[in-house]
C-alpha positions as CSV (number, residue, x, y, z in Angstrom):
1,X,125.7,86.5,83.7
2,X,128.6,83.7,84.7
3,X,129.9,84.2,87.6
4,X,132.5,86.5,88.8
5,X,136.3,85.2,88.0
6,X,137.1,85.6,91.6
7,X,133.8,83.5,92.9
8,X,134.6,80.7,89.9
9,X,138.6,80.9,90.9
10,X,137.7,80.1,94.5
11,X,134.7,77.6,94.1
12,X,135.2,74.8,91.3
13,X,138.7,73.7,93.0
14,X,137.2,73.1,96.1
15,X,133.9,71.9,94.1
16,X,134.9,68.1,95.6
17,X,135.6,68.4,98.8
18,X,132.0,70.2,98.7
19,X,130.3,67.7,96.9
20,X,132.5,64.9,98.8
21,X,130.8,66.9,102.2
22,X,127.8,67.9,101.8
23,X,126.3,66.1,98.5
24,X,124.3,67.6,95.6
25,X,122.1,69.8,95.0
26,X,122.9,72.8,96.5
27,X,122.9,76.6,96.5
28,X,126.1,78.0,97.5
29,X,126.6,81.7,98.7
30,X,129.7,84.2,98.1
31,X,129.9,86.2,101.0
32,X,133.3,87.8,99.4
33,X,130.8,88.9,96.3
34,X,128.1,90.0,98.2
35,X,130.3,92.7,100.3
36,X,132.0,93.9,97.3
37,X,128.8,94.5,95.3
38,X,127.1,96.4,98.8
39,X,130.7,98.5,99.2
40,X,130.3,99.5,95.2
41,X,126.5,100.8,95.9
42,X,126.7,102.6,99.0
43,X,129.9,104.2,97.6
44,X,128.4,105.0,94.5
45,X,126.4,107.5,96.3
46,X,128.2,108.5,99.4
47,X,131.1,109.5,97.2
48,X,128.8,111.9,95.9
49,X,127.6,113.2,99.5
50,X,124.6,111.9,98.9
51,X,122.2,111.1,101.8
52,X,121.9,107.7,101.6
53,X,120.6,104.2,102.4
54,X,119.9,100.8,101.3
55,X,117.3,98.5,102.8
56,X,118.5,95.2,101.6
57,X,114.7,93.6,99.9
58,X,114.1,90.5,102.6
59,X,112.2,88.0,100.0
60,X,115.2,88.0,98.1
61,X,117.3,85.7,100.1
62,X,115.9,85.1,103.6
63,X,118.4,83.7,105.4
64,X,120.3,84.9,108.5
65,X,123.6,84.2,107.8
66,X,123.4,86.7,104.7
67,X,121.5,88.8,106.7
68,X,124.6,89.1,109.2
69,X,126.8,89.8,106.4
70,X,124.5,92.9,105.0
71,X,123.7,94.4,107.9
72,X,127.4,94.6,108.8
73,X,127.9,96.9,105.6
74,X,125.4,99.0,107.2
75,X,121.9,98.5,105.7
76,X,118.4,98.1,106.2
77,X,116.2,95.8,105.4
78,X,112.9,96.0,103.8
79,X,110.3,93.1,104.8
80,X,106.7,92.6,103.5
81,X,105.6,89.8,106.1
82,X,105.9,89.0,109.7
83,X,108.6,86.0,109.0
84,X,111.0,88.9,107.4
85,X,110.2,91.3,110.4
86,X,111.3,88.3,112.7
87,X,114.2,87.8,110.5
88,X,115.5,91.5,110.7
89,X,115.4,91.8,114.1
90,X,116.7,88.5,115.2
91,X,119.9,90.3,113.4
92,X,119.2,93.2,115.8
93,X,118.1,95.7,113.2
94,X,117.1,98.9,115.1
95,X,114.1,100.4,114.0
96,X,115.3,103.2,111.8
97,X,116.9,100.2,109.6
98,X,113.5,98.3,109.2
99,X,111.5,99.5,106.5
100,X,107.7,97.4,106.7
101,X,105.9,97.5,103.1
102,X,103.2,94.8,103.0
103,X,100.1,95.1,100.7
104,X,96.8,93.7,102.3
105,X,98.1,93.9,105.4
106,X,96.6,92.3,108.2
107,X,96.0,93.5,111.4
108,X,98.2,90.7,112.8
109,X,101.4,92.5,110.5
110,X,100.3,95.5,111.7
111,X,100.7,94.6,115.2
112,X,104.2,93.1,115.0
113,X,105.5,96.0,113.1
114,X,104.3,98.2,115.6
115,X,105.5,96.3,118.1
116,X,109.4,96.6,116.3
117,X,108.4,100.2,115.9
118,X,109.9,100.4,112.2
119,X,109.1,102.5,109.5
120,X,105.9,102.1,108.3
121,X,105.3,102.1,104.3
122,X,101.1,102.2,103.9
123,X,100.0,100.5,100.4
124,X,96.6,102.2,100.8
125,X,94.8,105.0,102.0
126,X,92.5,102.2,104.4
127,X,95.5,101.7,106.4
128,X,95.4,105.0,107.9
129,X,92.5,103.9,110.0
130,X,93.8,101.1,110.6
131,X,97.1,100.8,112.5
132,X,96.7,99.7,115.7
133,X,97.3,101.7,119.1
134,X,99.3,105.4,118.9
135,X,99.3,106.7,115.1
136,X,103.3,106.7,114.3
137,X,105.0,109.7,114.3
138,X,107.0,108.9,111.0
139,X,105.2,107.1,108.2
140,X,105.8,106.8,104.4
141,X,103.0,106.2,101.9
142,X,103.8,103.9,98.7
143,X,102.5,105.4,95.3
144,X,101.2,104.2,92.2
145,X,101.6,106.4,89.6
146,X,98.7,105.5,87.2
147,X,99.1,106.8,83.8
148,X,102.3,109.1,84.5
149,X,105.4,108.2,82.5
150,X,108.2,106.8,84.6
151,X,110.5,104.8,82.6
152,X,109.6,101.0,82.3
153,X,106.3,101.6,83.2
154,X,105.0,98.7,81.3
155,X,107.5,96.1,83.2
156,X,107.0,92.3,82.3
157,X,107.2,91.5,86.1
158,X,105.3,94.3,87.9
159,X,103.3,95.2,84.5
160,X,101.4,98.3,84.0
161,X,100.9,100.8,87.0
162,X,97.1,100.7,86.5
163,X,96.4,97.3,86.6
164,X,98.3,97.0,89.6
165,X,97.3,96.0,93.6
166,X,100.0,98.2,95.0
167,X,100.3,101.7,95.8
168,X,97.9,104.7,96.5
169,X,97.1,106.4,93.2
170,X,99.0,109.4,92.5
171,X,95.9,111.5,92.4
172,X,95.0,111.0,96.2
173,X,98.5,111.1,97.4
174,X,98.3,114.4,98.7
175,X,94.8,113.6,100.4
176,X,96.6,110.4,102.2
177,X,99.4,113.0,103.7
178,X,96.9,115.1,105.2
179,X,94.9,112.7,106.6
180,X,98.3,111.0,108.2
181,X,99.0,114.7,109.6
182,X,95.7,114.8,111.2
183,X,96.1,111.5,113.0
184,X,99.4,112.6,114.2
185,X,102.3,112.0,112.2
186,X,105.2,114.4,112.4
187,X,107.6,112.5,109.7
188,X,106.9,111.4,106.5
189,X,108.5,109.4,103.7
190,X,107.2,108.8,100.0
191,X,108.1,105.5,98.4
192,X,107.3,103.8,95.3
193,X,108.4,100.9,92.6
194,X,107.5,100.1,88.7
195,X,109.9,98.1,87.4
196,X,111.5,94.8,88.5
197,X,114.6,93.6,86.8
198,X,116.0,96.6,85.2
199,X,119.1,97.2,83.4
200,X,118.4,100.6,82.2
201,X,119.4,103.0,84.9
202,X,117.3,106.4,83.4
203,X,114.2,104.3,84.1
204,X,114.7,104.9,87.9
205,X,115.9,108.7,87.1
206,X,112.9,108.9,85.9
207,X,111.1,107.8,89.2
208,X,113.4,109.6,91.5
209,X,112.5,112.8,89.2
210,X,108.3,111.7,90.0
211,X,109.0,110.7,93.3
212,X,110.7,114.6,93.9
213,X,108.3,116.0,91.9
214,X,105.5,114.6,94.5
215,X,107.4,115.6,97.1
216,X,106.8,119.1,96.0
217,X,103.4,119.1,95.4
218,X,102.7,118.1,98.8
219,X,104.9,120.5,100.2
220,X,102.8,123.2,98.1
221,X,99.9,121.7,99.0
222,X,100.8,120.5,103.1
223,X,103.8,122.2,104.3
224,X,105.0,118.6,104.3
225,X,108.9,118.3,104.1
226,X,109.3,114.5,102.8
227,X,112.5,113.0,104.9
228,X,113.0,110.5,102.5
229,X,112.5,109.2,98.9
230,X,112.3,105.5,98.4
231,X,112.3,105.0,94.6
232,X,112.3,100.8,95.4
233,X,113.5,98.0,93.9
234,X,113.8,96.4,90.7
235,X,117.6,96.9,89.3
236,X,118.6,94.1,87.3
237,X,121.0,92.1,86.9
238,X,122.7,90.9,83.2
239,X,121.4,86.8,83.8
240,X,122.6,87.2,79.9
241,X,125.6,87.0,78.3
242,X,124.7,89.6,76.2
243,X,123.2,91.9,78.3
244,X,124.9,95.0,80.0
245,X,125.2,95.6,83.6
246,X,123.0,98.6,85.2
247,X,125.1,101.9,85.2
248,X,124.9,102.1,89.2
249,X,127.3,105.0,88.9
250,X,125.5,107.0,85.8
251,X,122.5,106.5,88.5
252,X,124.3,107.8,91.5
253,X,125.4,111.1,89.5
254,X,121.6,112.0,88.0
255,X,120.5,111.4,91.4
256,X,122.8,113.7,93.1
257,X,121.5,116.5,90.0
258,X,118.2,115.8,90.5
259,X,118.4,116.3,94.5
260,X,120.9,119.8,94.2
261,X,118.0,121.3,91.9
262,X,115.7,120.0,94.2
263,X,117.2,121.4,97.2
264,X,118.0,125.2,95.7
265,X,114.2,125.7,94.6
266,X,112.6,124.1,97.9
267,X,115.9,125.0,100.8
268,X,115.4,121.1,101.9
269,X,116.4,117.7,100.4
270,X,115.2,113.8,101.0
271,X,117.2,111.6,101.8
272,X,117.5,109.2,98.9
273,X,116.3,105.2,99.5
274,X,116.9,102.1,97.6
275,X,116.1,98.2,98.6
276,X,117.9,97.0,95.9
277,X,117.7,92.4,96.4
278,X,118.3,91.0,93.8
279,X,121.2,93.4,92.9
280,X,122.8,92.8,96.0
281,X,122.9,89.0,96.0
282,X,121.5,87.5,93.0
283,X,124.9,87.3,90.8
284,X,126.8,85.8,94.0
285,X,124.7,82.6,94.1
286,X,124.7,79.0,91.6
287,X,123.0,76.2,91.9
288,X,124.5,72.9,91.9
289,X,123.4,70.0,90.3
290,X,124.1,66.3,89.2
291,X,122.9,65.4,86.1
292,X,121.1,62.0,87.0
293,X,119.6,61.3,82.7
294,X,120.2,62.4,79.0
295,X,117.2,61.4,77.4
296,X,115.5,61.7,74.0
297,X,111.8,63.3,73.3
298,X,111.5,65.7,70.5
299,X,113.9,67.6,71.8
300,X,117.2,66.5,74.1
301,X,116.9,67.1,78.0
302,X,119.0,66.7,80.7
303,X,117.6,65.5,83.9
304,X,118.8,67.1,87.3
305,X,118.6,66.0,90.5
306,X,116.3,69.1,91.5
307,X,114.9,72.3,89.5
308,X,111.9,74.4,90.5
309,X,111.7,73.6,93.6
310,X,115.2,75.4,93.9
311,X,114.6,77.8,91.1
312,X,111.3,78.7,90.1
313,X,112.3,82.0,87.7
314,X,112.5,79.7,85.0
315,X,108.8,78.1,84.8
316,X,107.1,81.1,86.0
317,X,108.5,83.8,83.5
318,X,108.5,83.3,80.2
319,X,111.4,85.8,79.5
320,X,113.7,84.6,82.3
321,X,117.1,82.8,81.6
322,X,119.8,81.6,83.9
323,X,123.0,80.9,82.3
324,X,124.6,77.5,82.7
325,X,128.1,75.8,82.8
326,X,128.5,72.0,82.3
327,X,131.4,70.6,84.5
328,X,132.6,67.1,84.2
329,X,132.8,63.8,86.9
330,X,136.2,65.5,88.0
331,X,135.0,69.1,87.9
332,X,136.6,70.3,85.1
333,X,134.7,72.4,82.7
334,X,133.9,71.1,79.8
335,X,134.3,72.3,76.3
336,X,133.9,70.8,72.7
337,X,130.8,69.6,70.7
338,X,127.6,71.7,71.6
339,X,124.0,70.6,71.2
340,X,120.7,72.8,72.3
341,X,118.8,70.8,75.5
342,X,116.5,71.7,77.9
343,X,117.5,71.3,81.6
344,X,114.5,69.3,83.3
345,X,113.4,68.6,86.9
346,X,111.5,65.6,88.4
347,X,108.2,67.8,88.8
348,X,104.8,66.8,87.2
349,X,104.5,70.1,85.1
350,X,106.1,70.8,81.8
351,X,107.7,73.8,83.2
352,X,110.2,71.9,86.0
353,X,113.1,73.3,83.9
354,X,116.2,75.3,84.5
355,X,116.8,76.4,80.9
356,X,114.7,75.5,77.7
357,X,116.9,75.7,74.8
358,X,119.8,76.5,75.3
359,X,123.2,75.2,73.8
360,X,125.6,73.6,76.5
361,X,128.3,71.3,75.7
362,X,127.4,67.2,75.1
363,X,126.3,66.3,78.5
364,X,127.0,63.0,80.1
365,X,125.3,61.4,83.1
366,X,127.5,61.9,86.6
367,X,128.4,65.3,85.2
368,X,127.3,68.7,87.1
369,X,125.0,71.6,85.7
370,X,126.2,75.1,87.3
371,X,123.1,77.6,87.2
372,X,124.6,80.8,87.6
373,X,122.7,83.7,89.2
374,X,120.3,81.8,92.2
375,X,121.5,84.1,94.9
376,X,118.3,86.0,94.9
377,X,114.9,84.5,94.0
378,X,115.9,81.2,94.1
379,X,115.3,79.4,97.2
380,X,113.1,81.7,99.0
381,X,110.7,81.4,96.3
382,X,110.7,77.0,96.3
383,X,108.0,74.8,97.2
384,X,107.3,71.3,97.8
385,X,105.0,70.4,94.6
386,X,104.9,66.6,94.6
387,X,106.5,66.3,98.0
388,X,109.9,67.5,96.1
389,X,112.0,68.9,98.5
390,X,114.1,71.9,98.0
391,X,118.2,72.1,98.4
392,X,120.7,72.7,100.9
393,X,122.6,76.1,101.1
394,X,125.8,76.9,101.7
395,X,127.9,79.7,102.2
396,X,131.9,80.3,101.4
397,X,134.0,82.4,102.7
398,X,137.8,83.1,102.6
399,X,138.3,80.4,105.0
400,X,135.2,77.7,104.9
401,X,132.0,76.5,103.8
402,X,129.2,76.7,105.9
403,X,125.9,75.3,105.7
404,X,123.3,78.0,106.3
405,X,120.1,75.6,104.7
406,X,119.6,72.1,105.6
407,X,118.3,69.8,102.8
408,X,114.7,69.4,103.5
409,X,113.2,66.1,104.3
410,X,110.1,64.2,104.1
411,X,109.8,64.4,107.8
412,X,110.2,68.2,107.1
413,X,106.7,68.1,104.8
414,X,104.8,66.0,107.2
415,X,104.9,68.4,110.0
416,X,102.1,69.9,108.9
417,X,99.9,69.4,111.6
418,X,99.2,69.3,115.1
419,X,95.4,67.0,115.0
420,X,94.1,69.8,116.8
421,X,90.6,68.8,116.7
422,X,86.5,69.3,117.6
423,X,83.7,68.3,118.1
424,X,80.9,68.7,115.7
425,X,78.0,66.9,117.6
């Protein structure tokens, strides 16, 4: 969606001085955004007297700084990899706010998440025997949920339960709880996520009402009290004009239903878990460019100084959009004529684009290309095809701009190696 009023009002009049600063391209950051849009989901829910938490999702934007600002508002943070452990407690998460849900896992991960002594989400029942040293006393268990109906269970991102790497299936569940109880664990969470990119908010009742559901099978089945539901990810955000926001609150109030029925048949409730990324920071981020060529093929495109290596959403989904505002030489937004172009990178692949398509006012050379909506995804998921280097990023605040990303260099991509070498002979 276009950015907020208040993020545009405060940005494009100090757009060059930026530029005049630090150059193009560059992602830039609204701390103000990203507080506001935390404040509304933990309220949602705590308004409701809801037990709850949100472990910001790591990958989404891996960067300190931002990491600072949302672990100020309270939350956790849920990492995959050893780089996002690192990350979470270089911010001084405790354990209690780390959640660690990698897939494949090594034994390496393992060892370091032991080592923070966070919560430990297990993507498979081979993990059990696995962990390293003591068995933990609290451990979660992500699940897939095969065939059972959960909302979007066909998602274009995550696609179809069945087919997918993550999770233990819902029918050994109960089997991966007892075996966790033998080995010692006291505590227990139960965790899962099937969509990615949602706007429709009864999808995720729908997996809160499995994930409960679970919960009471394998307190039938165990005498297991699950401490916590974790029902993921995956809320959307409207990249579209046309599309609607997700009805956080219409969540919030099915949730707190779903957990008072729970609680009056069962005399216990979970807490309730999300680690919302995208959601949290995606609509507070654009990326900004310099048109550098206008150029004729069979269709119009405008060249930009960078585009997958900064945004990859584009080229690797077919279904993703990122809205786009045309400013001219002196900032101002432009207006007038219209013609459908497609936003193209320096990249040798057909799919270096930021839009395909789309209809943007007649673009000039020396004007700027906002893409709206790069807080999340954006640079954490660039690379360096070609020896294109990815952005800087900055961050504003009420009072400055701060860089929080240098630009990457060509001295950055040759320090590759260290010429360890041996002998063969």
């Amino acid at each position: 969606m276009p950015m907020s009023e208040s993020f545009q009002d405060r940005l494009f009049p100090n757009l060059p001085r930026i530029v005049e600063h630090f150059g193009t391209p560059f992602h830039i950051y609204d701390e103000k955004g990203i507080r506001k849009t935390l404040q509304s989901l933990i309220g949602a829910f705590c308004s409701r007297r809801i037990d709850f938490k949100e472990f910001y999702a790591v990958k989404a934007l891996p960067k300190l700084d931002i990491m600072h600002i949302i672990k100020s508002e309270d939350c956790g943070f849920d990492c995959s990899s050893i780089p996002e452990l690192r990350l979470a407690y270089d911010v001084q998460a405790t354990p209690d706010d780390i959640m660690f849900t990698s897939n494949n896992t090594s034994q390496e991960e393992f060892k370091e998440a032991m080592t923070v002594r966070c919560i430990l989400n297990l993507d498979d029942e081979i993990f059990i025997d696995k962990i390293p040293g003591n068995f933990p006393e609290l451990v979660s268990f992500r699940l897939n949920p095969g065939n059972r109906k959960t909302g979007d269970e066909v998602n274009s991102i995550i696609g179809n339960p069945v087919d997918s790497k993550y999770g233990v299936p819902i029918e050994n569940i109960v089997r991966a709880y007892g075996r966790a109880k033998g080995k010692g664990a006291t505590s227990f969470g139960l965790h899962t996520m099937v969509c990615s990119n949602d706007l429709d908010y009864t999808h995720l009742v729908s997996t809160l009402s499995l994930l409960l559901e679970v919960s009471a099978l394998i307190y039938r089945e165990l005498g297991i009290r699950i401490q916590f539901v974790n029902v993921g990810g995956g809320v959307g955000i409207p990249y579209r004009l046309e599309d609607k926001s997700f009805n956080m609150e219409g969540f919030a109030e099915a949730a707190k239903i779903l957990l008072l029925r729970f609680e009056a048949f069962h005399r216990f409730v979970p807490k309730l878990y999300m680690e919302s990324g995208r959601y949290v920071t995606g609509p507070h981020g654009v990326l900004v460019n310099r048109v550098i060529n206008v150029y004729e093929k069979y269709k119009s495109f405008v060249g930009v100084e960078v585009a997958m290596p900064a945004l990859m959403r584009v080229g690797m989904y077919s279904s993703a959009y990122h809205h786009c505002t045309v400013l001219d030489k002196n900032f101002i937004p432009k207006d007038g004529p219209t013609r459908i172009v497609t936003i193209a990178g320096s990249i040798c692949e057909n799919c270096d684009v930021l839009a395909r398509d789309i209809l943007l006012p007649v673009v000039e050379e020396g004007d700027y290309i906002i893409t709206h909506d790069t807080g999340a995804h954006g640079s954490a998921m660039g690379f360096n095809y070609n020896g294109r280097t990815r952005p800087q990023e900055l961050l504003l605040n009420d009072h400055s701009v701060l860089r929080i990303g240098v630009a990457e260099t060509y001295e950055d991509l040759e320090r590759h190696g260290d010429y360890k070498e041996i002998s063969l002979s």
